[in-house]
N, C-alpha and C positions, 0 to 999 in steps of 0.2 A: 743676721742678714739673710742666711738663707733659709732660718723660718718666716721670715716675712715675707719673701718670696714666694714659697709653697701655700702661704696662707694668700698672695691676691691673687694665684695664679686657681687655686682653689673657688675661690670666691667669683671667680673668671668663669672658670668652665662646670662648675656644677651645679648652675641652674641652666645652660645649656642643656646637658645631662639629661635632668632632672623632667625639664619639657619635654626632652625627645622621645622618655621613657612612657610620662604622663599619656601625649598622645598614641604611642602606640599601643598602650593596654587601652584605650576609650576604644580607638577604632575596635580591636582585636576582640573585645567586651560585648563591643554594643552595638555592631556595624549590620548585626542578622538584622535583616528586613521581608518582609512580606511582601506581594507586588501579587494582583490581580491579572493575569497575561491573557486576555481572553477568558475562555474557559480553565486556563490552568489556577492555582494557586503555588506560585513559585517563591522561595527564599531564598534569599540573595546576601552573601558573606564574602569577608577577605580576610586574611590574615598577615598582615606584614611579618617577614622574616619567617614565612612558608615555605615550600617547594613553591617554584615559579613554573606554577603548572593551571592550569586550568583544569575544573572535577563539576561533572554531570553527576548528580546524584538523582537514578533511580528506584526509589525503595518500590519493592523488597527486591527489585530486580538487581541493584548493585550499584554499581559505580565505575563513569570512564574518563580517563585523567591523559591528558595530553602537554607536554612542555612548550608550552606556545609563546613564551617571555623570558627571557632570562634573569631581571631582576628579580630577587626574595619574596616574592610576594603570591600568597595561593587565593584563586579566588575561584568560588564556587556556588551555582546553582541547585538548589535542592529543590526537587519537586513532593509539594506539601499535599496535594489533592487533585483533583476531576473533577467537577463540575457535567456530568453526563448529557442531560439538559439541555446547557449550553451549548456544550461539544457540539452535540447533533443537530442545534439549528446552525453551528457555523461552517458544518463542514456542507451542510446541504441547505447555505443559502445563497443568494444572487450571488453573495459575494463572490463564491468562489466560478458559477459561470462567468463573471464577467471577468476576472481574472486580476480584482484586486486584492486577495487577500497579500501576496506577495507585499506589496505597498503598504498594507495595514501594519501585517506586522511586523516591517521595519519601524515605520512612526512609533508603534507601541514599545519599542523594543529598546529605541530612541530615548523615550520619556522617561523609563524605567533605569537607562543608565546616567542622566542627568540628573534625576531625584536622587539616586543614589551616592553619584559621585558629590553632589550638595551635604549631600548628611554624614560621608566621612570628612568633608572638611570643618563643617561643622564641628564632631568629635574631634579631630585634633586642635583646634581652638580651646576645647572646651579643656582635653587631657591634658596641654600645656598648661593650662592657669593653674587646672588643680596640683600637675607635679611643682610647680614653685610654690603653689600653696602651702604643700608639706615642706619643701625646704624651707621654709620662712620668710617666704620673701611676700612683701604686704605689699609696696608701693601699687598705685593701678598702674604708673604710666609704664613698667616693667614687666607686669604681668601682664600687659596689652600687648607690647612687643614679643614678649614671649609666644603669643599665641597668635598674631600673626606668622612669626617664622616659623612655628609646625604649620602652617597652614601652608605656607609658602614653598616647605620642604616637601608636604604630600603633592602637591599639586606638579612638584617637579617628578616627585615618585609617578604619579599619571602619566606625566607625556612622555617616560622613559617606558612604562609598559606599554603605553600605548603606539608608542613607533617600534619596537622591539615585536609586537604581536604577529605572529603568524599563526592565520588559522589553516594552511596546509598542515598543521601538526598532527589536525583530528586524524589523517592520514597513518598515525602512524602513532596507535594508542594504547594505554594500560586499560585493561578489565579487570575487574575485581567484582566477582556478586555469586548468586546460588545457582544461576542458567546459564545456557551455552548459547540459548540464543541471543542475549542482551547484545553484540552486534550489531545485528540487524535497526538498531536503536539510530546506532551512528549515520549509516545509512540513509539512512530518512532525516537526518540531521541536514546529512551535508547534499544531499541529492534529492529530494522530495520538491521542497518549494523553487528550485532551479529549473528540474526536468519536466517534471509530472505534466504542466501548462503544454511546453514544450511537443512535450512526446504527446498527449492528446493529439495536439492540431498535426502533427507528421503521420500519424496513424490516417487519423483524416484523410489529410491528400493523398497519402500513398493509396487506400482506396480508393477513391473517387478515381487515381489515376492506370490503376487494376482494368476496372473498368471499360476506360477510354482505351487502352491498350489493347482489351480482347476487342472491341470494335474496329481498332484498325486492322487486325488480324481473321477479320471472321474471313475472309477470301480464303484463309489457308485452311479451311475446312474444321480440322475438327478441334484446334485451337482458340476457334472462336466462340461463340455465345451461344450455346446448348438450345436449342428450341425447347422448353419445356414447356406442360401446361398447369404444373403446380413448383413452384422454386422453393425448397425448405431450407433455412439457417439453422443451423446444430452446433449451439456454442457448449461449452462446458469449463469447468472449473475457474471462473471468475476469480474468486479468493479475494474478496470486498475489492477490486480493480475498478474505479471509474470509468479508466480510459479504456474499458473494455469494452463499453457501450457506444463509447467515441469510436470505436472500430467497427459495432454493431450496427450503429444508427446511419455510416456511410455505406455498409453495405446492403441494407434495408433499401437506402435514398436509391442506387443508382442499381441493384440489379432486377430490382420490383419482384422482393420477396412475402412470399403469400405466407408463410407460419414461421415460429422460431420453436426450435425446442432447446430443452437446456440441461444437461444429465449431470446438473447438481454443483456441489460445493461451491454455493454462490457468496457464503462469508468464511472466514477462518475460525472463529468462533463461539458464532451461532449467535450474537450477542444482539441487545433491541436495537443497538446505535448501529451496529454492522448494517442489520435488516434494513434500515433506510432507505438502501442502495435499492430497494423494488421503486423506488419512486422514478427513478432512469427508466425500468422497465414499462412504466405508464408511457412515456413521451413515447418509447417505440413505436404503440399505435397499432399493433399487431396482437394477432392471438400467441400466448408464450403458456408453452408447454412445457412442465417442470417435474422433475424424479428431482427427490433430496440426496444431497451425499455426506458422506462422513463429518463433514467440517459445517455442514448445516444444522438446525435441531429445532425444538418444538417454534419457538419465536421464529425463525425465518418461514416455518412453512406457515404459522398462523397469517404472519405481515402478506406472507404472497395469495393467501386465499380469500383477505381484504383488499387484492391488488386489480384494479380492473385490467382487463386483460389477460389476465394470467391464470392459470388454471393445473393445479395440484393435481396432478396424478391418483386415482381411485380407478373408480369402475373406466372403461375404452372412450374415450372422446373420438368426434368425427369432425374435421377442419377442414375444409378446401376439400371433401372429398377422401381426404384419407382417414384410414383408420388407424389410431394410435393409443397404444397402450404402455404399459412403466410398471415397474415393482420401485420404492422408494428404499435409500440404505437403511439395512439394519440398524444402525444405534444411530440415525436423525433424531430418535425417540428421547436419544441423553443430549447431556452438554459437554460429553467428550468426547474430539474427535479421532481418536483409538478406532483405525477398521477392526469389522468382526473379524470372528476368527477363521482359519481357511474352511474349517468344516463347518461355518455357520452357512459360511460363502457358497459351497458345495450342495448343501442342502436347499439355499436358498433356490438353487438354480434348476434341481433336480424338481422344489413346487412347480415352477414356473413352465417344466419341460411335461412334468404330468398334467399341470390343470389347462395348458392349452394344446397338448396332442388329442383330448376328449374332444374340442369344441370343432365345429365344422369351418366356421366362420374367423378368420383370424386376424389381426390389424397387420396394415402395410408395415407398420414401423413399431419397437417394441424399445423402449428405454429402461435402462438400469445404467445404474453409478458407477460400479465396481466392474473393473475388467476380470477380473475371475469370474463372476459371474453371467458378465457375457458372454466369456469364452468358453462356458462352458454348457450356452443353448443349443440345443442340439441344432445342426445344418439341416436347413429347409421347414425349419418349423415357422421364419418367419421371413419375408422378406428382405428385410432389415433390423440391423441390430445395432444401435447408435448408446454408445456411453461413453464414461474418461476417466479421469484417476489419474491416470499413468502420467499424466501430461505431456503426452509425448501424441503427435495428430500418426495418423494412420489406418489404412483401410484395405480389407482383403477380402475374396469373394470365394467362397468353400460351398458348394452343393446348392445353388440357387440361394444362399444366404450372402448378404453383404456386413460383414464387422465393418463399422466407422466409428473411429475413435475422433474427437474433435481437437484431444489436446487441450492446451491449456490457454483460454481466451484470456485470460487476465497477467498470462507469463507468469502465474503461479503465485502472485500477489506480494505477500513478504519477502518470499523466496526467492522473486527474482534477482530481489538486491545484493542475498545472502551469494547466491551463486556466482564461480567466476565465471563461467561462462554463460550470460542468460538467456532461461528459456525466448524460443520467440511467441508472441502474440498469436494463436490461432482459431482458425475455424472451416467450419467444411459446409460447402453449398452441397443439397443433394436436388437432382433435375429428376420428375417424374413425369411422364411421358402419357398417355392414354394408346391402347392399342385399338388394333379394329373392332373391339371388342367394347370397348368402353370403359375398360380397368385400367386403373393408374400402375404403373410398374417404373422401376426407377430405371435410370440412363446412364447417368455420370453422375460423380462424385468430386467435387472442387476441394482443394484443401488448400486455403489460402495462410501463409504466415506471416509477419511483418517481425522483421530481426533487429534487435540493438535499440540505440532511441530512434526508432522507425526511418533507418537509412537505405532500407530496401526491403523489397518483401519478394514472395517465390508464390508461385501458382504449380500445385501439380495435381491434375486431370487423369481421374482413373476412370475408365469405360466399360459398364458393366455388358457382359454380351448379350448378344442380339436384340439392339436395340436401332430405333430408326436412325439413332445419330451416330450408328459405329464409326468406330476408326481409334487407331493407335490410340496407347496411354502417352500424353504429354506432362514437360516440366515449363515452366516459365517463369525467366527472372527477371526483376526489372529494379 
């Protein structure tokens, strides 16, 4: 009696068993899939009776795994390729002025987990026949049932991860890979396609409202709107930033600025796809004046010397009037962005202090990258001494020289995400004046920043002396 017991109760549950086992090796087997995401080439897996965790896979960069489900189940994205090509017509097409890509690649994103979730149900249909296959069991109308109820049972497995999912976990992640920055990854995961739009258009108005500010203000003298007869933009350190042009292009629009110059590192890593980003510098519309810096290299300056507009630092240019000259950073020349060393930096500055104390003739304005080697031109050799690096904006006037540092127009690009506290957005207007004489000489010096995702910005006004618009150094917040 009680082996015949054990034998239907056998008979009962081990082709149960048998299916449940079948479909999770198919899925676990067979579930890696390929998926075209744009420009990426992404594979896409799961593993029932995993960590119930979610894993980006970066190679060679690593790997970032988040517990974002609690049932057994690990599922993970690898990234298989680039596509470079592609990348660069999507990142620099309509699509992204008009501000659909957000939309796009949700749809696409969409499609990819619907085909997917299709084909592991699929595989457990398929993993159930074949486990009762090997137990012996032939009938179809059993082995039909059998594999609808794995199908039944994953699909119940879906809606329990899928309602258990929280994607605040990215929040709070495992790393595992060979860099320290991989990070910064997450980053742009969770904060890119949310903010970036976002923080564009706020940069925006907070200019344009800059602006309208100092006009309400010009009664208070010297708070208000500089009389100049040549306005110069001095952006710096971009770090491939978009929305840095978005800052650029409204201060251009409303203060009617006559040149831009730009003291470099305008990609992170010199790369053709980075370089692109000169295509912003067309729309400007202005003459743009460019020294390379460190995080620049032979591709960005070729792309900017096919740039109209734009104009590579060599022998002194004359724009509006002024005369403007630049040394470009030492290793622009590599594809790494490693500054020189401090005695390359020393020397560098010491040519530049010999080959223009000879000349009689000297440019208003002299650009270099490296604050070392700004700081170390000697007072009075030029009027102005405008570079960045540091990313940090500031400006100070020693012996008839004025140091203007612009800081960091792109908030430092990667770095700002990395950072807990982020750089702000900046840049410096400089106002140059004509004397009785008829030589340009500079006045004041704006140094405008926009903080956070552009919830405010700060004006502060340094007044070089003896100039027709003297009057105190101001700050203005708004």
């Amino acid at each position: 009696m009680y082996m015949e017991q054990r034998k239907k109760n056998r008979s009962r549950y081990l082709p149960v068993l048998f299916a449940f086992l079948g479909s999770i090796v198919f899925v676990n087997l067979f579930s890696g899939t390929d998926y075209r995401f744009f420009s990426l080439m992404v594979k896409v897996h799961v593993l029932l009776g995993g960590a119930s965790q979610t894993r980006l896979v970066l190679p060679p960069v690593g790997e970032i795994r988040a517990h974002t489900h609690w049932f057994p189940v690990q599922l993970t994205a690898e990234l298989r390729s680039v596509d470079l090509n592609s990348l660069r017509h999507t990142v620099f097409s309509p699509l992204v002025e008009d501000g659909l890509v957000p939309e796009l690649v949700q749809k696409g994103a969409v499609q990819i987990i619907l085909h997917f979730l299709l084909k592991q149900v699929f595989l457990a249909f398929l993993g159930a026949i074949c486990g009762l296959f090997v137990l012996g069991v032939r009938r179809p109308r059993r082995l039909l049932q059998g594999g609808l109820a794995a199908m039944m049972v994953l699909l119940i497995i879906v809606g329990v991860v899928y309602s258990t999912y929280n994607l605040e976990a990215f929040e709070r992640v495992e790393y595992e890979g060979m860099i320290e920055a991989a990070p910064w990854v997450l980053s742009m995961v969770r904060d890119a396609l949310a903010q970036v739009e976002e923080l564009g258009q706020r940069v925006q108005n907070l200019a344009s409202n800059l602006y309208s500010a100092l006009q309400r203000l010009e009664e208070l003298g010297p708070v208000g709107l500089v009389e100049a007869d040549v306005l110069v933009l001095h952006v710096s350190d971009i770090h491939n930033n978009p929305v840095a042009y978005n800052f650029a292009a409204q201060v251009v629009e409303n203060f009617g600025v006559d040149v831009i110059l730009d003291t470099g590192d305008l990609t992170d890593w010199g790369t053709a796809l980075e370089a692109e980003i000169t295509k912003r510098i067309e729309r400007l519309g202005l003459p743009y004046i460019f020294v390379s810096g460190n995080h620049d290299s032979p591709q960005v300056v070729q792309r900017l010397l096919e740039t109209p507009h734009a104009v590579v630092l060599g022998p002194p240019v004359t724009i509006a009037g002024l005369h403007i000259a630049g040394a470009g950073d030492l290793v622009a020349g590599s594809y790494l962005p490693t500054p020189a060393s401090q005695e390359e930096l020393a020397a560098l500055a010491e040519e530049i202090n010999t080959t223009w104390e000879e000349r009689e003739e000297k440019p208003h304005i002299f650009l270099v990258h490296n604050h070392r080697v700004a700081e170390a031109i000697t007072p009075g050799l030029f009027p102005v001494v405008a570079y960045g690096h540091t990313h940090l904006w500031g400006v100070r006037q020693v012996d008839g020289t004025v140091y203007s540092n612009a800081g960091t127009t792109g908030a430092a690009g990667i770095r700002g995400f990395q950072s807990k506290e982020p750089l702000p957005y900046s840049l410096s207007l400089l106002y140059f004046v004509r004397d009785e004489a008829g030589n340009l000489r500079l006045e004041a010096v704006d140094g405008v920043h926009v903080t956070g995702l552009g919830q405010s910005f700060s004006l502060q006004r340094t007044f070089v002396e003896h100039g027709r618009n003297s009057g105190g150094n101001v700050e203005l917040t708004l």
